[in-house]
N, C-alpha and C positions, 0 to 999 in steps of 0.2 A: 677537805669538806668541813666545813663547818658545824660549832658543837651544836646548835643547835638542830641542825640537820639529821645527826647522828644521834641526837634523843628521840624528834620524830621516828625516826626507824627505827630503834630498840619500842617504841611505844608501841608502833606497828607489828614488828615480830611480836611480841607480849601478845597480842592480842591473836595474833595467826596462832600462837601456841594455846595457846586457852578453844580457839576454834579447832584446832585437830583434834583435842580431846574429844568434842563435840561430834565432829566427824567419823572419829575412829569407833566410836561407841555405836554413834547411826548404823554403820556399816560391819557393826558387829551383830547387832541383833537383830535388823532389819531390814540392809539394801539387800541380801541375799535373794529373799524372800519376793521380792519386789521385782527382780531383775530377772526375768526367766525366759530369755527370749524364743518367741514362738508358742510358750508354752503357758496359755492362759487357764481358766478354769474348765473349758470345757474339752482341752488336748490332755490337761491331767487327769480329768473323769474316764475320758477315755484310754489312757495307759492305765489308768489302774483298772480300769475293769478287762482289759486285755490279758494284764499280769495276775489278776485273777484266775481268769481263764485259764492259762497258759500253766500255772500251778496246780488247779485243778484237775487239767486233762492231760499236761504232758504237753500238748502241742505250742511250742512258741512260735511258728512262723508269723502269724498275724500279730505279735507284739511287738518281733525284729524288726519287718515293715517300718510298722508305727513308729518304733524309737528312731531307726534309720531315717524317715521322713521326718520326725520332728527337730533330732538333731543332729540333721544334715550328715549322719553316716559316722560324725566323729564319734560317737561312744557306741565301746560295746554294751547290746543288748542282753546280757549278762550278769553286768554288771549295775544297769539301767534295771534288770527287774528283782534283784536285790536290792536296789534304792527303792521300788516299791512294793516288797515283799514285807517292808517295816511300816504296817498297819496303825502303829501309835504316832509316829513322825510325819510333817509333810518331804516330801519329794528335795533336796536342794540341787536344782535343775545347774543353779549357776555353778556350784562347786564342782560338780561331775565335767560343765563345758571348761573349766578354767584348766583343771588337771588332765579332760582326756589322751594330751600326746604324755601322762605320768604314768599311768593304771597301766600297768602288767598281770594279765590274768593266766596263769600257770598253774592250776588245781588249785590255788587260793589269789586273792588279792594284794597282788604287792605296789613299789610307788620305784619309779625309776629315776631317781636323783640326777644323774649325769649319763652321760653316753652308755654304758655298763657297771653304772653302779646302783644296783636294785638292792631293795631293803623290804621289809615289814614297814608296814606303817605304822607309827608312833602309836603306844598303850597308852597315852596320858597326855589328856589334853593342858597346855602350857598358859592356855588363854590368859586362866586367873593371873597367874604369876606376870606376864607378858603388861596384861594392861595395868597392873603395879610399877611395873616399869615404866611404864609411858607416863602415868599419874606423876611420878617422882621426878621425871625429864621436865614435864610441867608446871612441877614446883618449884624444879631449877631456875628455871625461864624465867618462872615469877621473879624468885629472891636476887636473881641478878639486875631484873626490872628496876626493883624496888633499890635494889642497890646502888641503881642510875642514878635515883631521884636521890638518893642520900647525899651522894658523891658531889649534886651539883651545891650545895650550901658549906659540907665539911667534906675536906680529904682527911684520907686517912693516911696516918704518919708513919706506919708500918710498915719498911719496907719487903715485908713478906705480901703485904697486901697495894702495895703500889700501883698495879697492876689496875686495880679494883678502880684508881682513879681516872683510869684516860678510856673515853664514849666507846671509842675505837675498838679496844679490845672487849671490852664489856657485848658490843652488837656482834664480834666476833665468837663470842662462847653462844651467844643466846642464838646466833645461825647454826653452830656446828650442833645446839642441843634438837634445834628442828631437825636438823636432817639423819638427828642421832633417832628421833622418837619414829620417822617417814621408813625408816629401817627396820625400826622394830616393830609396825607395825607389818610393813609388807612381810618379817618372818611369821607374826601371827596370824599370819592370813595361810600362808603355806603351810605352818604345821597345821592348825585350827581343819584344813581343807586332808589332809592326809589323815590328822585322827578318825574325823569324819569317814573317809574312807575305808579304814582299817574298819569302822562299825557295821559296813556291810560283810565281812565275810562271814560270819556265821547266819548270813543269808545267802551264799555265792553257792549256785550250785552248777 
């Protein structure tokens, strides 16, 4: 493949790298919120005033229903009215559907990792830290970019840094840093989804 080939494609990853930060961030603060399927404004008026109810009097059958028919039977209704039992928060419909084959309910809320290996969920949300992560996978990306652009007028004589001169390996670090950040993003989606979780038990009854 030719060099010039192989700087178009480092330009290209550069740029896919700069856009997953973009992405990552969208979908931290706000695809959740957005993506609720079945469960528009007027299905969530009505679980919450169900789990109202239901709190009130004791009786949850007509909220079980309801949760059962909105989310097609996979979450427990338990666990669904400790998600809106948290009167300051909205509902995150999507994180309850992504984990419901997780949620082990046993007199508290736990998160089942593998075949039998159940745990607590996580005390401490990893977010902040995580997308520090991803920022610095980012700036990797960049400096190896930029490193491209250097390499093509002056190499460098070092052969500690030799490396640094050939497109080839240079689009090879800047692939393995995407697929290092698409990694770290999917853990913070799983822990981020299981702190999340562990917040309803002192609403789980």
């Amino acid at each position: 493949m030719s060099d010039i080939a192989l700087y178009v494609m480092i330009y290209a990853a550069v740029l896919l790298s700069i856009y997953q930060v973009y992405y990552i961030y969208y979908e931290q603060h706000f695809a959740d919120f957005e993506k609720r399927p079945g469960m528009d404004a007027e299905a969530l008026e009505e679980l919450s005033r169900l789990a109202e109810q239901a709190r009130n009097t004791g009786d949850r059958e007509a909220f079980a229903r309801a949760v059962n028919e909105r989310f097609d039977g996979r979450v427990d209704p338990r666990v669904a009215l400790a998600a809106f039992s948290r009167d300051d928060e909205p509902v995150n419909a999507a994180m309850l559907l992504r984990r419901r084959r997780q949620i082990v309910t046993n007199g508290r809320i736990m998160v089942r990792h593998l075949a039998s290996w159940t745990t607590r969920p996580p005390s401490r949300d990893l977010r902040g830290t995580l997308i520090i992560v991803i920022i610095a996978l980012c700036l990797s990306v960049l400096g190896l970019g930029g490193l491209s652009v250097y390499t093509i007028g002056y190499q460098l004589g070092s052969p500690a840094f030799a490396w640094a001169n050939d497109p080839a390996i240079l689009l090879s670090l800047i692939a393995l840093l995407i697929v290092a950040t698409h990694l770290v993003y999917k853990l913070d989606v799983y822990l981020h989804d299981l702190y999340e979780i562990g917040r309803l038990n002192p609403h789980f009854r």
